[in-house]
N, C-alpha and C positions, 0 to 999 in steps of 0.2 A: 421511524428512522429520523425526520427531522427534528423531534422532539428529543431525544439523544444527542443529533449533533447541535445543536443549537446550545445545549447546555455548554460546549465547551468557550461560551463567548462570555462577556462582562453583561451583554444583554439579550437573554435567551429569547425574550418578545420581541423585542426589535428585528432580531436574526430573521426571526418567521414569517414577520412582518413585513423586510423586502423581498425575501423567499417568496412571500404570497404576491409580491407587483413586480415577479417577474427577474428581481437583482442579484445580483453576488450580495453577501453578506462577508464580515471576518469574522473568523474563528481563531480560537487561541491554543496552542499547544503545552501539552505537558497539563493541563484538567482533566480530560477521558481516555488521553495516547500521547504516547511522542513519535514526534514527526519522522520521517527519514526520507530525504529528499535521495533524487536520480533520476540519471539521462531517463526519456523514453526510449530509447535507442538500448539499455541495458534492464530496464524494464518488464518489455516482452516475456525476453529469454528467461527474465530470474521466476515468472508467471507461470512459463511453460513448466520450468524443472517444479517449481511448487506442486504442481496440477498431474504434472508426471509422478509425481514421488508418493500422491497423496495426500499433500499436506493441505491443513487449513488455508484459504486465501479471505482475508480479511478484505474492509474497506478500504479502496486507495484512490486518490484520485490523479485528474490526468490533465495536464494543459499541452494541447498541441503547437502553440504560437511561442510557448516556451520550451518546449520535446521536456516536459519534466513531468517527474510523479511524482506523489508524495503518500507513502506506504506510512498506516496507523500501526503500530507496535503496543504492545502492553503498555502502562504508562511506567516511568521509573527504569524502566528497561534499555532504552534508546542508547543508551550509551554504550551496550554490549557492541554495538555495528559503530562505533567510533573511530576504530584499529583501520577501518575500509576505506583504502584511497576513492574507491569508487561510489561513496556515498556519502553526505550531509547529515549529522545529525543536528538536527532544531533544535534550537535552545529554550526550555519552560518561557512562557510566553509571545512566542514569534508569532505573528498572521500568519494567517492562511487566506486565501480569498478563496470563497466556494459559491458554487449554486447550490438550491435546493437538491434534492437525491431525486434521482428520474429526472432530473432535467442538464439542459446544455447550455450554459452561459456563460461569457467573458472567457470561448476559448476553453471551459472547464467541465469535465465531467465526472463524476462519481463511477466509478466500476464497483459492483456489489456484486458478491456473489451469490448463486444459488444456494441458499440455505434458509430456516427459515427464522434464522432473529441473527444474520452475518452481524452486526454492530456490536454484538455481547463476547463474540469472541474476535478478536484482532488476530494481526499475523505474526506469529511468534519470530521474536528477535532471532533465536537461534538457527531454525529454517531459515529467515528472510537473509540470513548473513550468507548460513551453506548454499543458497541458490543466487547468490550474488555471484558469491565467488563460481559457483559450477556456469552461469552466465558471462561471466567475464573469459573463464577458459574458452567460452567455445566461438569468442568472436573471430571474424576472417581470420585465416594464418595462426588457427591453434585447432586443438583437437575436436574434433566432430562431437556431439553429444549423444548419449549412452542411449543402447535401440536395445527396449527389449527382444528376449530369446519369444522365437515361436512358443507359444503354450505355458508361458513365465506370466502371472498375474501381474499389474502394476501396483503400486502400492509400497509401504517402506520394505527397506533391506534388512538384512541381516544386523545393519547397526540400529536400526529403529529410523532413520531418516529417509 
């Protein structure tokens, strides 16, 4: 995994290199993924419907001191979640400041999923956009979010989502 993200920098040795004493390094967007920045506060919820629906959850990372995320997208794609008041897309080249993967620094954390090569598949634009929006309905003062029927599998619906 760090040898993956490390490529997305100008110096994939150097990256690994504070990675291994311990530092954040920066990383570049729009090389391996485009970025899509969001509250952690809208976050969560867009995690949940993912995980609820099925869908792939890719790598994303997480800064507390900032309540923000920032969700890896296919690369070339990021712009399909443009239209979203409730999301940033990064522009080819922006920082990112990360730690190493499995670690906790500068405030920052990698969330990876259980799978067993999660960095080869990203979180598809298209879900990451439907579960924005189905998180954004369901905050305080709008509609509850969807409970399965007793004895109804989880997994996509009828539209594929």
């Amino acid at each position: 995994m760090a040898h993956w993200l490390s490529a997305a920098s100008d110096e994939p040795r150097a990256v690994r290199a504070l990675w291994a004493q311990g530092r954040t390094a920066t990383l570049s967007n729009g090389r391996l993924w485009d970025t899509i920045e969001m509250s952690l506060v809208l976050s969560s919820p867009t995690a949940t419907y993912l995980a609820y629906r099925g869908r792939h959850i890719g790598p994303y990372l997480l800064c507390g001191t900032q309540a923000t995320a920032w969700w890896l997208v296919e690369p070339g794609r990021g712009y399909e979640l443009a239209d979203s008041e409730h999301v940033k897309v990064l522009p080819p080249g922006s920082p990112i400041t990360a730690p190493a993967p499995g670690t906790y620094k500068g405030e920052r954390l990698w969330i990876l999923p259980e799978a067993p090569c999660p960095w080869l598949r990203l979180t598809s634009p298209d879900a990451l956009r439907t579960a924005v929006h189905e998180a954004v309905q369901t905050r305080p003062g709008t509609r509850r979010p969807p409970r399965p029927r007793a004895g109804t599998p989880r997994g996509p619906d009828r539209n594929g989502w």
